[in-house]
C-alpha positions in Angstrom: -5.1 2.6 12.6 -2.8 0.3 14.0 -5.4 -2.6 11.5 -5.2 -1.2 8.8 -3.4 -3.4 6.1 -3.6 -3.3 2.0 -5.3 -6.6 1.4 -6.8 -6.9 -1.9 -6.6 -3.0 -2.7 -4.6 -1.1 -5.0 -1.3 0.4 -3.3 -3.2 3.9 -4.3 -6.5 2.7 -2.4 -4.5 2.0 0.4 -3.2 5.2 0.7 -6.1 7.0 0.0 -8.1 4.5 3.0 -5.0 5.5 5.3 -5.5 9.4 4.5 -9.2 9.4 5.4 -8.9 7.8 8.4 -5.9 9.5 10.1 -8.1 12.9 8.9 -11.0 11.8 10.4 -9.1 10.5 13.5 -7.6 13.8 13.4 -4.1 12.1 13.8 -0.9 14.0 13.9 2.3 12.4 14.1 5.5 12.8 13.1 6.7 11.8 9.2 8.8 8.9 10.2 5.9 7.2 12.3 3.4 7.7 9.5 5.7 6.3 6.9 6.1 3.2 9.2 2.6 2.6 9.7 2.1 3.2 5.5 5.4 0.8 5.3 3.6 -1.8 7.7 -0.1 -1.5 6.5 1.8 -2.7 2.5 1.2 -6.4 1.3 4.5 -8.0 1.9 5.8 -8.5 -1.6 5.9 -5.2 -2.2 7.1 -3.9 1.4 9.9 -6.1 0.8 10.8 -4.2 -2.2 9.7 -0.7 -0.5 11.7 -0.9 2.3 15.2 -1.6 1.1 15.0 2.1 -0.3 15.9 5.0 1.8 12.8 8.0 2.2 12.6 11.5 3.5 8.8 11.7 2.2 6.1 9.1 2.1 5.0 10.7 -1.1 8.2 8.8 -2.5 7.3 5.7 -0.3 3.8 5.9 -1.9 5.4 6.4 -5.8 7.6 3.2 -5.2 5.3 1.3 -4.1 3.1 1.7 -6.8 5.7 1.6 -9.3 6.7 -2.4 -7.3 2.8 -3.3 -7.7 2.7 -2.6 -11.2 6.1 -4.5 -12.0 4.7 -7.6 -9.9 1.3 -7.1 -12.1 3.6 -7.1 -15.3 5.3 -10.2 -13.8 2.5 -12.0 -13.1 3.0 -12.4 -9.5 -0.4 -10.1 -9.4 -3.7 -10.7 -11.0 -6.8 -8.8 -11.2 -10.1 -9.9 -9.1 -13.3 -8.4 -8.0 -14.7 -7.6 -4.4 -18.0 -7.4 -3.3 -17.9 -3.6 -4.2 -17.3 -4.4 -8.3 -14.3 -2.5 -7.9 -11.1 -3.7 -9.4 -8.4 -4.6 -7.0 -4.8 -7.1 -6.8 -4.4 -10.3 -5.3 -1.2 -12.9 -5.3 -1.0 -15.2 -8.1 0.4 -18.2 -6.3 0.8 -20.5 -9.7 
């Protein structure tokens, strides 16, 4: 769990990867820890955003974060690419 980062996936793939494998690891921990771990696992630009927000849920961590990666993809500090799986995913635009 502890290597599990974001990359070149979608803030929702992420949290969808994150829910699978805490399921199948049959992992239960308290709120706060899981939120870190989802917090941690983000690409930075948009845990630096995340994180200055106060959360009771990570439901909400997982809304804001998706609502940051969209505003960096409107920006432009996010462009499309493809992985070896054809599925669409986000990468840094570093122009």
């Amino acid at each position: 769990m502890q290597s599990l980062h974001q990359g070149l996936k979608s803030a929702k793939d992420y949290d969808k990867e994150m829910e699978i494998a805490m399921i199948r690891a049959n992992m239960v921990e308290y709120k706060e820890a899981t939120m870190a771990r989802f917090l941690n696992g983000l690409n930075k630009e948009i845990a630096n955003v995340v994180q200055l927000q106060h959360y009771v849920e990570l439901k909400d961590m997982f809304h804001m974060a998706i609502k940051v990666e969209r505003k960096l993809r409107r920006k432009g500090h996010v462009r499309p690419t493809f992985n070896s799986g054809f599925s669409l995913s986000w990468k840094l635009n570093l122009k």
